[in-house]
Each structure stands twice: as structure tokens, then as C-alpha cells.
N, C-alpha and C positions, 0 to 999 in steps of 0.2 A: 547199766545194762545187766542183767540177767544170765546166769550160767548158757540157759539154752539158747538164749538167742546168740551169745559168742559161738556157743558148740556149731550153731546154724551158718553165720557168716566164715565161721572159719571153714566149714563143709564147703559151702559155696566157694571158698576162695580156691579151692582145691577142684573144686569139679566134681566135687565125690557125690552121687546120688543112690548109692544099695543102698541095703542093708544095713543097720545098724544091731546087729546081732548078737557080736562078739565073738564070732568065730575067725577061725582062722583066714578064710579067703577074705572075710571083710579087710583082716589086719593086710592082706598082702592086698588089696585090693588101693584102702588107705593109703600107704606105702609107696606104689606107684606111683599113684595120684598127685603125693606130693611132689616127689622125685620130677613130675610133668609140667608142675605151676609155680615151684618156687625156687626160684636161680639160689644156686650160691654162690657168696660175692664178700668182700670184705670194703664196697665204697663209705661206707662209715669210717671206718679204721682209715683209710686214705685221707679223709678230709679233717681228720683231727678230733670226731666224736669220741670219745668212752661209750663203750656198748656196755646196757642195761641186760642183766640176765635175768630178771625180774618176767615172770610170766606175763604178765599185766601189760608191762610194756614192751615185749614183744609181742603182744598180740596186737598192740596199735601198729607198730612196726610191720609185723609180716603179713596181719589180714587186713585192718586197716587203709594203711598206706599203701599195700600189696609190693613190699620190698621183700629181700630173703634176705640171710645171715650167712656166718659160717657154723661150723658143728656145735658152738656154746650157745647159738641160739635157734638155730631150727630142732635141732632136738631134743633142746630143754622144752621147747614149744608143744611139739608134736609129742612127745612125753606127755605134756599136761592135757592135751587132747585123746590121748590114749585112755589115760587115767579116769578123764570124765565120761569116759564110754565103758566105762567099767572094766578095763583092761589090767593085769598086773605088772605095773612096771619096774624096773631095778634099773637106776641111772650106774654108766661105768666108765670108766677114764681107759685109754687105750696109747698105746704106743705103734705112732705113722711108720712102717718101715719101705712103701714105696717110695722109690726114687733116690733109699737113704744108701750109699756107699757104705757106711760103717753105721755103728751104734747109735739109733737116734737118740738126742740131747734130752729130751722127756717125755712122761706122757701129753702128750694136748692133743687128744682128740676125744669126744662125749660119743659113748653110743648108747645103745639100749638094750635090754635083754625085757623079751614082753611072753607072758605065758596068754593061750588060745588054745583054750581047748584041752588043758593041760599037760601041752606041751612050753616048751623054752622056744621061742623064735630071735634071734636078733637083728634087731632093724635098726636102720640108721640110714636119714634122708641128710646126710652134713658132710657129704665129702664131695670138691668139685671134680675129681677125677670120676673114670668107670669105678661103680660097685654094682652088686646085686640089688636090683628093683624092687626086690620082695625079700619078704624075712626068709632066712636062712633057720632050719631046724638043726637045735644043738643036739650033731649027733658025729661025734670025730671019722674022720678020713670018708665022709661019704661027699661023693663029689655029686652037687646041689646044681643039673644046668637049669640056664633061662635063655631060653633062645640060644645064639651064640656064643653065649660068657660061660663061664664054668666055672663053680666056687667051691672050695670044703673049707674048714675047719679042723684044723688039726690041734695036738694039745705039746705043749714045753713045758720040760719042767719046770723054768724058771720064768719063762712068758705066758703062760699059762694058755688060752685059748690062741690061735693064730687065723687071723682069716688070709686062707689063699687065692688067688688066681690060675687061670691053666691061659699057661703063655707058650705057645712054638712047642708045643707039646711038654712042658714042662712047669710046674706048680713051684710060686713066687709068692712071697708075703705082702698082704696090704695091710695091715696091723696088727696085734698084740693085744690081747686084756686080759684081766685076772676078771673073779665073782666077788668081788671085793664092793660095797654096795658104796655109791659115793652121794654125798649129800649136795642140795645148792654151793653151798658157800666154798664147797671143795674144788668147783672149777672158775673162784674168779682168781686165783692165783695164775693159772694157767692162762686163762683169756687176757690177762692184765700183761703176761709176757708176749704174748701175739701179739698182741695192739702196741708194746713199746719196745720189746728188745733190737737191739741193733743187730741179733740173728734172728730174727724173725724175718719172714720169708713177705707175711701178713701187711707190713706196711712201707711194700718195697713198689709195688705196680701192683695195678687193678689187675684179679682174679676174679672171674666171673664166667656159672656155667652151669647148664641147664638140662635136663635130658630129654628127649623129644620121640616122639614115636618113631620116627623117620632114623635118629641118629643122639648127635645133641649139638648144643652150641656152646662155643666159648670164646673167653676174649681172653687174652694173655698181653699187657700193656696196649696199647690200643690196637690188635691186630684182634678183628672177629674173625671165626671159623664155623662153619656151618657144615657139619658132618653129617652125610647120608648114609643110606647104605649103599651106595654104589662111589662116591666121590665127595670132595670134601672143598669148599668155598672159600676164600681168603677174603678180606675187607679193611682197608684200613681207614677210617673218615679223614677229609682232607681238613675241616672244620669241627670247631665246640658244637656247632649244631647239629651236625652230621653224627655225632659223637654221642649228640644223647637220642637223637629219634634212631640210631640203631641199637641203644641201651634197651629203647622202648618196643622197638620190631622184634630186637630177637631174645630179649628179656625179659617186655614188661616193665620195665623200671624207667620208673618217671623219676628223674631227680627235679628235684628242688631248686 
């Protein structure tokens, strides 16, 4: 198969149909798009596979097959989809500090810094909690809304860039990253402890969760949730079959 006909199914597998311009609303455009079609999930990791960071084979994986990843592989992915659209991409390693009480234990999470336009945007379709839908311009303490969310970017000295939140009127960390450029081979250390440390969060129960125009969906050990914007659905399958055709309803995901 051919560069462009990947670049094409993967477009399809996204629902993306503008512009291929290279500007910036394309990138935020992209962005969404993903955020809309491809769950994040770690059912590999549960069932005992070793995840491939290998572009190649995640593009079987996530357009293909039409499964998602976590953040080592959707946006190694969409990374590589950037780049053949002629985009400037800089891969970066980051430090999770939602949900962390104290000091997280490392970096393990991949984002992206993508220039458009000749600007810096940072995007990143790999976290299954809320983040921003669209790239966020690197430009400190301006607070970035999108609809009801509200994001800046602020700068540490020793954490270097910080993406915020605005929670109950008050601005919370969702990660850490330096400009530090990081190469492939630099995030299989980190994926490698996801997938096996005994703190790893990664291979404890199914995470899984998607964002949807309406709200998003998610599963949290076999409880789905189905958030609106007015109210929010619970679901537990009584059955292995019930189990995976609501994998397939409110995810997409066909297992095997």
C-alpha cells in the first residue's frame, strides 16, 4: 500500500473530509476528529499483548482493525499522519499530574508540539480523561476556552511547560513537559512499564473512553457511562456478550 492511500483510509477512519491545507483550523479540525473516532483503551495490555510502537503497525491496529491505543500509540500515530500532511512535528514525553496526590513516579505520557502557520500548537489525541479537543497555542497564562472547558498553559521552572485546567473556579494541573525533542526508541522504556509494572494503573482493569459530541463515553472495569450534557448513564453487562456488543455500541471496538 502506498503512502496516500494510508493517508486516505486513515482520513476515512477519522471522518475527516476539509481541507488538506495545512493550516491551522485543518490541525484543530484533525484533532477533534480524532478525539471523536478513536477510543482510548489499553485492551491489549489486559489480554497479555506487548504493544508495537512501530507506525506501520499501528496503522493496522488503529485504521485497519479500527481499535485505539493509549498515548504511546495514538499519538505516535497521528504524529505520523501529521508529518505526511506536511505538518512540523516535535515528539515530547510529559509528566501526568491529574488525580496524582504527590509527585508522579515518571514521565509516561507522549504528546506533540505541531507548528501551523508558524505558530507552536500542542496537540494530543492519548489521554482518556477531559482534555482540549484542539491544539492549544503555546503562549503562557492565556487561558485557551473551548466550549465549557478552559485551558492555559503555564511555565515551572523545573517542569517546564504545565497544562492547566479551570476547576470550581480555580486552575489544576493535567501535565508537565519540557522542549526536550524525544526520539521513537525513547518511549518504549516507558510503555514497557505501563504494560508490566506492578504500579501501573495500565494493567489493573479495562480503561476505555471516547469523546463524543454530545459528552463522552467511558468504561471503568466493566461499568459503561455514557455522559451528556444534561446527565450521565451507567451500564454494567450481565454477560461476555453483552460485554463486547456494548465495547462495539459505544466504542467501536470489535474484539477478536
Amino acid at each position: 500500500m502506498n503512502t496516500n492511500n494510508q493517508i486516505e483510509k486513515y482520513l476515512d477512519r477519522i471522518g475527516f473530509t476539509g481541507s488538506l491545507d495545512g493550516s491551522a483550523k485543518t490541525l484543530a479540525h484533525l484533532q477533534e476528529q480524532h478525539l471523536h473516532t478513536v477510543p482510548y483503551e489499553n485492551l491489549d495490555i489486559l489480554e497479555g499483548r506487548a504493544l508495537s510502537l512501530d507506525p506501520q503497525e499501528l496503522y493496522q491496529k488503529i485504521v485497519i482493525r479500527q481499535r485505539g491505543g493509549y498515548c504511546f500509540e495514538t499519538n505516535a500515530l497521528f504524529g505520523w499522519l501529521l508529518r505526511e500532511l506536511g505538518y512540523t512535528v516535535t515528539d515530547l514525553v510529559a509528566r501526568f499530574w491529574r488525580d496524582e496526590p504527590n509527585l508522579p513516579p515518571k514521565r509516561r505520557h507522549h504528546v506533540l508540539k505541531v507548528e501551523a502557520e508558524g505558530v507552536n500548537y500542542l496537540c494530543d489525541v492519548g489521554v482518556g480523561g477531559i482534555v482540549p479537543r484542539r491544539p492549544l497555542t503555546f503562549i503562557e497564562g492565556l487561558a485557551q476556552e473551548q466550549g465549557e472547558e478552559s485551558y492555559r498553559l503555564e511555565k515551572d521552572p523545573y517542569d517546564g511547560w504545565v497544562l492547566c485546567e479551570q476547576k470550581n473556579k480555580a486552575w489544576q494541573r493535567i501535565y508537565s513537559f519540557t522542549e526536550e525533542p524525544q526520539l521513537p526508541k525513547d518511549y518504549l522504556f516507558a510503555s514497557f512499564w505501563c504494560e508490566n509494572a506492578p504500579d501501573s494503573i495500565f494493567n489493573k482493569y479495562p480503561i476505555v473512553a471516547i469523546r463524543t459530541p454530545e459528552g463522552r463515553h467511558t468504561l471503568a472495569d466493566k461499568e459503561f457511562r455514557i455522559f451528556s450534557a444534561t446527565d450521565v448513564r451507567t451500564y454494567t453487562p450481565e454477560t461476555d456478550e453483552g460485554y463486547k456488543e456494548a465495547l462495539l455500541t459505544y466504542f467501536g471496538i470489535r474484539l477478536s
